[in-house]
FITIDREN-343524 format. One record per residue (C-alpha): residue number from 1; x, z negated, y negated. Coordinates in steps of 0.02 Angstrom, whole numbers. Last residue first. Layout:
   k      u      w      v
 NUM      X      Z      Y
...
//
This chain:
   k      u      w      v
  71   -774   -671    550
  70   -623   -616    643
  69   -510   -481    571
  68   -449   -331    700
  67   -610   -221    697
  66   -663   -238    508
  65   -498   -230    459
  64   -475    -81    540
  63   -614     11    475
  62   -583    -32    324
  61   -404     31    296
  60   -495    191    401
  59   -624    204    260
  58   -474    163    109
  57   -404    340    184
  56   -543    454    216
  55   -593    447     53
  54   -446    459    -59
  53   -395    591     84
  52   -532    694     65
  51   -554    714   -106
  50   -377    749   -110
  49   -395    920     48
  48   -535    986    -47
  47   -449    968   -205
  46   -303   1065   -139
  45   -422   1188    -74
  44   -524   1218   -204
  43   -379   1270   -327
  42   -342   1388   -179
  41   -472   1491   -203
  40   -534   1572    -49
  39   -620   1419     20
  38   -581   1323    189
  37   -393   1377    203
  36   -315   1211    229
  35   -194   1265    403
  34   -122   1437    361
  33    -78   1437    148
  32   -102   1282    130
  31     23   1205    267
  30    125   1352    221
  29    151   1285     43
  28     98   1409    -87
  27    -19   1240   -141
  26     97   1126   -141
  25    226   1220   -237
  24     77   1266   -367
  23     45   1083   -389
  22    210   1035   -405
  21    237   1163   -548
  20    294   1365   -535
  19    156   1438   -533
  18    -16   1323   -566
  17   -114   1433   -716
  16   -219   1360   -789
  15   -399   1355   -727
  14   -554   1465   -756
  13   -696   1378   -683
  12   -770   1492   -514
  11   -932   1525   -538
  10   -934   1678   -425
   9  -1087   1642   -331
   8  -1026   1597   -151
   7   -873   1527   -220
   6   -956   1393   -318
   5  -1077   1351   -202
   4   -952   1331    -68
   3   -859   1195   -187
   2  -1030   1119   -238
   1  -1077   1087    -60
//
């Protein structure tokens, strides 16, 4: 919600400038560039796509514990 609210209104925080480091190489990536294209910045998207994972990630570890572990 904070991402879209950002780019709805313009608020967008002024970051350096990625060309040229690992971030910038992941983000000029094709799977960035046609598969993780939620925003318009791409700053968003790579965070998007983080966020996600660190989430997403220790949930499924969980998940599977929680199915395969007897109580």
């Amino acid at each position: 919600m904070i991402f879209i609210t950002l780019e709805a209104t313009g608020w967008i925080p002024k970051y350096r400038d990625i060309d040229g480091t690992l971030f910038g190489r992941i983000v000029e990536s094709p799977m960035f560039s046609e598969w993780f294209t939620f925003y318009e910045t791409q700053h968003f998207n790579l965070l998007t796509v983080f966020f996600g994972i660190c989430f997403l990630v220790p949930e499924i570890i969980r998940a599977i514990r929680n199915v395969f572990v007897s109580k």
